[in-house]
C-alpha positions in Angstrom: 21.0 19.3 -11.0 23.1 20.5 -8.1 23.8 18.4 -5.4 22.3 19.0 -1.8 24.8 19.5 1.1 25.0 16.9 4.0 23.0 19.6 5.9 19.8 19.7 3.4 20.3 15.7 3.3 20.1 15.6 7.1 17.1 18.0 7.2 14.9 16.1 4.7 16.1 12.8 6.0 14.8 13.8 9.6 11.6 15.8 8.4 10.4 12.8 5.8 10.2 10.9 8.9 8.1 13.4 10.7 6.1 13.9 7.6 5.9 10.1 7.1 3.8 10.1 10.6 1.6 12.1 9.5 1.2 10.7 5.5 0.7 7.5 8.2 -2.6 8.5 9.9 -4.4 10.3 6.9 -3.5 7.1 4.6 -5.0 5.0 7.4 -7.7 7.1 7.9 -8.8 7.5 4.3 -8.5 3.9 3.0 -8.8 0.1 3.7 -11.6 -1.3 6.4 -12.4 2.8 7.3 -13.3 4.0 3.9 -15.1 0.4 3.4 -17.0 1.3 6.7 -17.9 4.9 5.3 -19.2 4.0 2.0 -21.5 1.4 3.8 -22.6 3.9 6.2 -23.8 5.9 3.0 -25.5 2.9 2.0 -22.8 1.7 -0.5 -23.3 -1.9 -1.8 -20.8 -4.3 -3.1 -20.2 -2.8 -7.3 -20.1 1.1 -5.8 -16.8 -0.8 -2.8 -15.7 -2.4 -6.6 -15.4 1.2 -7.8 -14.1 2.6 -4.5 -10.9 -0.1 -4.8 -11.0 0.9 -8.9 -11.5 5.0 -8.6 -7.2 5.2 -6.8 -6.1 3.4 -10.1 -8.2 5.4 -12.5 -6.5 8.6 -11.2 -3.0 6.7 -12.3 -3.0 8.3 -15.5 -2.4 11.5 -13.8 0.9 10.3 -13.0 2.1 11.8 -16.5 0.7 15.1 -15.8 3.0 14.8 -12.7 6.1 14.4 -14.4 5.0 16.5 -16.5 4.7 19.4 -14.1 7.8 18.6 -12.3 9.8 19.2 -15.7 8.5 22.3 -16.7 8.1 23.8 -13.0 11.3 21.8 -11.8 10.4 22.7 -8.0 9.3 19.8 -6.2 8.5 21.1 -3.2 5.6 23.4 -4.3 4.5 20.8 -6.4 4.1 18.3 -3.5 2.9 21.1 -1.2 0.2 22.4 -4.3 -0.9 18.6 -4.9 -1.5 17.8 -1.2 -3.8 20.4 -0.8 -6.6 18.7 -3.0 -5.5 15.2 -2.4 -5.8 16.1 1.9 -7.4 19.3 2.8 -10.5 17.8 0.3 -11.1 15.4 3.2 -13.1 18.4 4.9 -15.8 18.2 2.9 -16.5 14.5 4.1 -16.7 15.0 7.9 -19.5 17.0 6.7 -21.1 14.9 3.8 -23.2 12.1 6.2 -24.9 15.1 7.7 -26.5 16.7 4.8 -30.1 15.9 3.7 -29.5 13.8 0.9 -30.5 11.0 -0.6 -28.4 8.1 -0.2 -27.7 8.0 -3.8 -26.7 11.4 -4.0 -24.4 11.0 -1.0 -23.0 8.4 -2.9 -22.3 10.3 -5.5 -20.4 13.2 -4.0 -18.5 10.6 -2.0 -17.1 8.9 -5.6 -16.7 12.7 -6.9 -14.5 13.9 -4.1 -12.5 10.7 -3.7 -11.8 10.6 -7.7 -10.1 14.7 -6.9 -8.4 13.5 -3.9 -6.8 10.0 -5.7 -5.9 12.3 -8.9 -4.1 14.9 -6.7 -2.4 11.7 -4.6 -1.1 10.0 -7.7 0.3 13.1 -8.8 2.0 13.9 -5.2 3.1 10.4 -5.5 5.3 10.6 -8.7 6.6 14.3 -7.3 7.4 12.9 -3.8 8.7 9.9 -5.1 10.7 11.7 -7.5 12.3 14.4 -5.1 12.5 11.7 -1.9 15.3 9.8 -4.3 17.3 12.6 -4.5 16.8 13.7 -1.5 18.2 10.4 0.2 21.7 9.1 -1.0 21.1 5.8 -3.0 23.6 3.5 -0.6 21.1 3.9 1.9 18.1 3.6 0.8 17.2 0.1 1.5 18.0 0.8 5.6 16.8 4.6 5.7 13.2 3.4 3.8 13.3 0.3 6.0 13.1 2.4 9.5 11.0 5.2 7.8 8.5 2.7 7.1 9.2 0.7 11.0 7.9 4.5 12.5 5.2 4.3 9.8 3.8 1.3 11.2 4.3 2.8 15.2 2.1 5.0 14.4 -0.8 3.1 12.1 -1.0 0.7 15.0 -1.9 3.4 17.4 -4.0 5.8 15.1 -5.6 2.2 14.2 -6.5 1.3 17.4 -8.0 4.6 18.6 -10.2 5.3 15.5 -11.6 1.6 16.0 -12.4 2.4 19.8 -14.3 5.3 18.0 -16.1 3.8 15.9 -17.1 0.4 17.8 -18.7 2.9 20.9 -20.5 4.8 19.0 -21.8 2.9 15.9 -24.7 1.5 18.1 -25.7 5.5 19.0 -24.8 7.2 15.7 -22.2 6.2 13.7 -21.9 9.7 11.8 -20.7 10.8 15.0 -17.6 8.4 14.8 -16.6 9.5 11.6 -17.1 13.1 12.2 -14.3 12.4 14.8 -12.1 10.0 12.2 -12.4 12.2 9.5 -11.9 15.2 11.4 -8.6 13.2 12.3 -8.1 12.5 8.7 -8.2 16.5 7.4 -6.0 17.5 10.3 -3.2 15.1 9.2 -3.5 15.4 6.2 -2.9 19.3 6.3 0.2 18.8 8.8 2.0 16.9 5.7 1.9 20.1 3.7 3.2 22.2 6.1 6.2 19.6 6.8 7.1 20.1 3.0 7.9 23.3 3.4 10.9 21.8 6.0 12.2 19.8 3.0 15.0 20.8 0.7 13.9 21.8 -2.5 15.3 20.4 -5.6 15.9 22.4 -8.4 16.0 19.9 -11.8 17.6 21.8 -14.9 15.9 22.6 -17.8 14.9 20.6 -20.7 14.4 22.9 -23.5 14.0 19.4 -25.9 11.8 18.4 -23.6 9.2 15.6 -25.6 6.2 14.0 -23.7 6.1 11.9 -26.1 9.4 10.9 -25.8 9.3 10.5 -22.0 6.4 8.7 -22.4 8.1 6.1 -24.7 11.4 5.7 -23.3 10.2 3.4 -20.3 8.9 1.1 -23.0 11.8 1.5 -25.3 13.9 0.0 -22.4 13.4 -4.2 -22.6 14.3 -4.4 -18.8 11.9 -2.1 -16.9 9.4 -3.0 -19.8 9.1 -6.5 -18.1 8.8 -5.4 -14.4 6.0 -2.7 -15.9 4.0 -5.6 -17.3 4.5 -7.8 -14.4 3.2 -4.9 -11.8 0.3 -4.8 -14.5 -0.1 -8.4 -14.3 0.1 -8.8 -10.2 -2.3 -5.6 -9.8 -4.7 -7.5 -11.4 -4.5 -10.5 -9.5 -4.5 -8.2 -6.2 -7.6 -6.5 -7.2 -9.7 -9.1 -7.9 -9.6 -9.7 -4.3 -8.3 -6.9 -2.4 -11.2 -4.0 -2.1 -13.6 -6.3 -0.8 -11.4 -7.9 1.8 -12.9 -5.2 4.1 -16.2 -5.5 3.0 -16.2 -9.1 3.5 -15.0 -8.8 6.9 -18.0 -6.0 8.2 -20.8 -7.2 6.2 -20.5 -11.1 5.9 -17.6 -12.3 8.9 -20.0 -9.5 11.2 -16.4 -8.5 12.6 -16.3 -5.1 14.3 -13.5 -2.6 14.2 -12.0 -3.3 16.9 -11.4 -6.9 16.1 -9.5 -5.2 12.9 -7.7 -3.5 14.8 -5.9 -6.3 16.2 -5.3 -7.8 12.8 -3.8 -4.5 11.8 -1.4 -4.3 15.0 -0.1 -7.7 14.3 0.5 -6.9 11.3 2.2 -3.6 11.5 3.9 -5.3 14.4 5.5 -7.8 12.4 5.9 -5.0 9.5 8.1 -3.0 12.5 9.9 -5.9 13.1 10.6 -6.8 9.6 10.6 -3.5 7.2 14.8 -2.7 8.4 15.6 -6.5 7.9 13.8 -6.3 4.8 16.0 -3.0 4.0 19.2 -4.9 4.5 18.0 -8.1 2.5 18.0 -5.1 -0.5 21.2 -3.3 0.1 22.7 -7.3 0.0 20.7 -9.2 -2.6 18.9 -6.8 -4.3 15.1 -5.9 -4.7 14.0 -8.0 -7.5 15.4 -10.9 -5.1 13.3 -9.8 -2.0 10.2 -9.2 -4.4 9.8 -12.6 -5.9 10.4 -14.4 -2.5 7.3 -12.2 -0.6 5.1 -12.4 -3.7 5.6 -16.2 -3.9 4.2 -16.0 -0.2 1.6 -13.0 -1.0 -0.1 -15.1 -3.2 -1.2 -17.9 -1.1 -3.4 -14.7 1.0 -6.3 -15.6 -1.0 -6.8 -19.2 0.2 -7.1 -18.6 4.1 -9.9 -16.2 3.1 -11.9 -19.0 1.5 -11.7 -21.1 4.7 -12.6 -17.9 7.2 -16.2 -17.7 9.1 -17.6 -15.6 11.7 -16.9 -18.8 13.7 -13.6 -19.9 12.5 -11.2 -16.4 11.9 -7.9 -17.8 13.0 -7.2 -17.5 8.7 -7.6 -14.3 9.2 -4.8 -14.6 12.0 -2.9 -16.1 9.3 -3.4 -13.7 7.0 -2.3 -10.6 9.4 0.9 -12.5 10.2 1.6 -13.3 6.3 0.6 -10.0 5.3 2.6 -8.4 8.4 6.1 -10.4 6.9 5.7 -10.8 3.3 3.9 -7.3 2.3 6.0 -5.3 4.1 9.3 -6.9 2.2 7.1 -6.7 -0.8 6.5 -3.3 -0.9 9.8 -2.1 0.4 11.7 -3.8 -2.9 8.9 -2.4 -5.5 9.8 1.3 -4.1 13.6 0.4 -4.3 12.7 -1.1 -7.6 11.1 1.9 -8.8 13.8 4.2 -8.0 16.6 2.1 -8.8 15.8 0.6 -12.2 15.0 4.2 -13.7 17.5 6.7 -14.7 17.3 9.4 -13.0 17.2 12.1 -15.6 13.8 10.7 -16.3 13.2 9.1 -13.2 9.4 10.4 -12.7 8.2 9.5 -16.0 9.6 6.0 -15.6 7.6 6.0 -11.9 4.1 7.4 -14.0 4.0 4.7 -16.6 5.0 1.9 -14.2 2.0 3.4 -12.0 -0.3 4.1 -14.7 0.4 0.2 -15.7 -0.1 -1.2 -12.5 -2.9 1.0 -12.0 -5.1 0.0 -15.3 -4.8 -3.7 -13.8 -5.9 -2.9 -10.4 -8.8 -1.1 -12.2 -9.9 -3.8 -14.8 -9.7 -6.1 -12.0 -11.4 -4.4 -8.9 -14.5 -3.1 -11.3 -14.8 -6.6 -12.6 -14.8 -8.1 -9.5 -17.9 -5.7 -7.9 -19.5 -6.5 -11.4 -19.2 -10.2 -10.8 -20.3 -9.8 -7.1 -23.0 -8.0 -7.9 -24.2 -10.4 -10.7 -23.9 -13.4 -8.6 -24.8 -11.6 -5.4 -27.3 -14.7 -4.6 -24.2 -17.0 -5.3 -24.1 -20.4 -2.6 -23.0 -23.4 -2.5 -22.2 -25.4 -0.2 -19.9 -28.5 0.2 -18.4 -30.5 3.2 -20.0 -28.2 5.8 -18.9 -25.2 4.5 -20.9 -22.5 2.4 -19.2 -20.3 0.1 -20.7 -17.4 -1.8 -19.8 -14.9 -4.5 -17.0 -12.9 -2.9 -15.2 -16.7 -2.8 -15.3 -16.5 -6.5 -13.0 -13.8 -6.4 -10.7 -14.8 -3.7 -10.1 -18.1 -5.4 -9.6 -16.0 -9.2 -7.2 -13.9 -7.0 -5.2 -16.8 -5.8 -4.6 -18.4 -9.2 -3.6 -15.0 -11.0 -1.2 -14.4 -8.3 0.5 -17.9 -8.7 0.8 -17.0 -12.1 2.3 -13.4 -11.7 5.0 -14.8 -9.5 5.8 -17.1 -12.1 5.7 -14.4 -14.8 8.4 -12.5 -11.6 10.7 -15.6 -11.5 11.2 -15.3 -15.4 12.5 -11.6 -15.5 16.5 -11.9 -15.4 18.4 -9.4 -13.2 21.7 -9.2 -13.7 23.2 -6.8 -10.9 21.4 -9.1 -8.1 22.9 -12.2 -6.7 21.3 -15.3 -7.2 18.3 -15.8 -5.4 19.1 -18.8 -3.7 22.0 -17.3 -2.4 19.3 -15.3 -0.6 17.1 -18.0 0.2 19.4 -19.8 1.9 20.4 -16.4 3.9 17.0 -16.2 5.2 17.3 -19.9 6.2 20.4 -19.7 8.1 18.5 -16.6 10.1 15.5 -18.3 10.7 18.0 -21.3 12.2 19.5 -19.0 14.3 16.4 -17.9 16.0 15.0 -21.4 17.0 18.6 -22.5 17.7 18.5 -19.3 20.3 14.8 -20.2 21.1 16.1 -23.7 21.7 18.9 -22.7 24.2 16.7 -20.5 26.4 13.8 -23.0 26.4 15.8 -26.6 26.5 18.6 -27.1 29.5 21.9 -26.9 28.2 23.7 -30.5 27.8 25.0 -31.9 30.9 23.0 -29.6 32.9 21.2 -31.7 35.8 17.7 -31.2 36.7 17.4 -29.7 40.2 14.4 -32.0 41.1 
């Protein structure tokens, strides 16, 4: 594989950034409390949001025919360009779909159908971009070029955030179809700007396989003992994620009775903090390593759970809680799996490494997301009540959520990594920062010694 000049490197270094803007707004657009908000508008119930959170995970096993693809076509860039098209431009059919005289059922239906295309074609664009972004980007920079990438990501979803919920909270007492006719519409439009930005990217051209083996790409990631742990933990934490996670939303609309905008604000703290954080983050990696940064933010991730059993449409400073948490501790988390991901597999066979670790991860978000909207549904007239506070059946899976996660961080803390420095070393890092800022706070707050009050 030839290596890219510093002019190509420049060029897709600037255009993934563009790009990421837009990936930004049709990922927003397309997923969490929106797509919650448009399968209840269809008349969606709590298994069919169970499937919703399942149907991005069942698509994982197209990773393979991603890898796949990019070894016998060897051109990322009309891969990622041919894969966009159905996982993006698909969305048109859905600013249409509320508006057709259909049963709810039906609607339903054609909803699941077309999300199922679009996930397939997204995991696949996934592994290719993923795959092709790593060569792109020299490896000594990843940690700080990801880490600002991902600060403009979060400019942007806190604007696109804010303006869709403005939509949607004026007009849902009118018609609501109209408000997603204008989010979707938003959605499309995004999405098809992404695939015209690839075109601005440098190509890659991989060299040929002629022993090429799917069989044998598919086994090598689980021939090799390290990245076989990290596959099984991702597995393990998925699940403990999706037991809770695709009904977070739901929760919120249909039980907490908190509108869009209210979201809104959760979401710009959190990608506020996620701004502030992702480029410290970055340099936490470069320093200490991503397995290091990893197990610190999932031991805090997993405590999420808990502030959603205390929340109430009275009481939603855990939700507060939960945006700050989420704003620090994902945004770290997230940053060292990608870094993870590219820099524990080799890179001859990087994107079959990146397909099994997603197909993995992805059965155990599935298995645990369709559980949980079974057991929702099955216990749907779930209460109980007990020191003034009433908890129902989505508390089942909150509390589930919070002990699995406990236990994936432990399963985290067990994996060895040898090029890392110790973890403590890191710890105490983050410490001596955090010091610094109240001992800074302190200075500009507190007089300075000896300094005599005017009065």
């Amino acid at each position: 594989m030839a290596s890219l000049d510093i002019d190509s490197i420049r060029r897709g270094m600037k255009y993934s950034i563009i790009e990421g803007s837009f990936a930004t707004i049709f990922i927003a657009l397309s997923s969490g409390a929106f797509l919650t908000g448009y399968a209840m508008m269809l008349g969606a119930g709590e298994f069919v949001i169970g499937l919703i959170g399942a149907i991005p995970f069942i698509a994982q096993g197209m990773q393979i025919l991603g890898s796949y693809l990019l070894r016998k076509y060897k051109s990322p860039q009309k891969l990622a360009i041919a894969s966009s098209v159905f996982n993006r431009w698909i969305w048109f059919f859905l600013i249409l779909l509320p508006f057709l005289n259909l049963e709810s059922e039906t609607k339903i239906l054609i909803f699941l159908v077309l999300l199922f295309v679009s996930s397939s074609a997204g995991t696949i664009l996934a592994n290719v971009w993923t795959t092709w972004i790593g060569e792109i980007i020299p490896q000594k920079i990843w940690g700080k070029y990801f880490g600002r990438r991902t600060a403009y990501n979060n400019i942007v979803n806190i604007g696109i955030f804010f303006l869709s919920a403005f939509v949607l909270d004026n007009l849902k007492k009118s018609d609501i179809r109209i408000g997603y006719l204008i989010v979707t519409s938003l959605c499309f439009a995004s999405g098809a700007v992404t695939t015209l930005l690839f075109k601005y990217h440098p190509d890659v051209k991989f060299s040929s396989t002629d022993n090429y083996s799917l069989k044998d790409e598919i086994l090598k990631p689980l021939r090799d003992s390290n990245f076989r742990k990290f596959i099984f933990f991702f597995a393990q934490w998925n699940f403990a994620i999706g037991l809770s996670a695709p009904f977070m939303a739901f929760h919120m609309l249909k039980n907490l009775k908190i509108d869009f905008s209210t979201i809104a604000i959760f979401n710009m703290l959190t990608m506020s903090l996620n701004i502030f954080f992702s480029q410290w983050w970055g340099k936490l990696i470069d320093k200490f390593g991503a397995k290091n940064v990893l197990m610190f933010n999932a031991s805090n991730i997993a405590y999420i759970p808990v502030l959603w059993l205390l929340a109430t449409p009275n009481f939603t400073l855990p939700l507060y809680l939960d945006a700050v948490i989420t704003g620090i501790a994902w945004s770290g988390f997230n940053l060292a799996g990608f870094n993870l991901q590219l820099s524990k597999s080799p890179r001859e066979s990087r994107s079959s490494y990146i397909a099994l670790l997603s197909i993995f991860s992805g059965s155990g978000y599935l298995l645990a997301s369709t559980l949980g909207g079974y057991i929702a549904t099955i216990l749907s007239d779930f209460k109980f009540k007990i020191f003034g506070m009433t908890f129902i059946n989505l508390h089942i899976l909150f509390f589930l959520s919070f002990i699995f996660r406990i236990y994936s961080t432990i399963i985290l803390a067990k994996i060895p990594e040898a090029q890392g420095k110790p973890f403590f070393a890191m710890v105490d890092s983050i410490s001596t920062s955090i010091l610094r800022v109240f001992i800074t706070l302190g200075s500009i707050i507190l007089p300075a010694k000896g300094e005599k009050d005017e009065f």
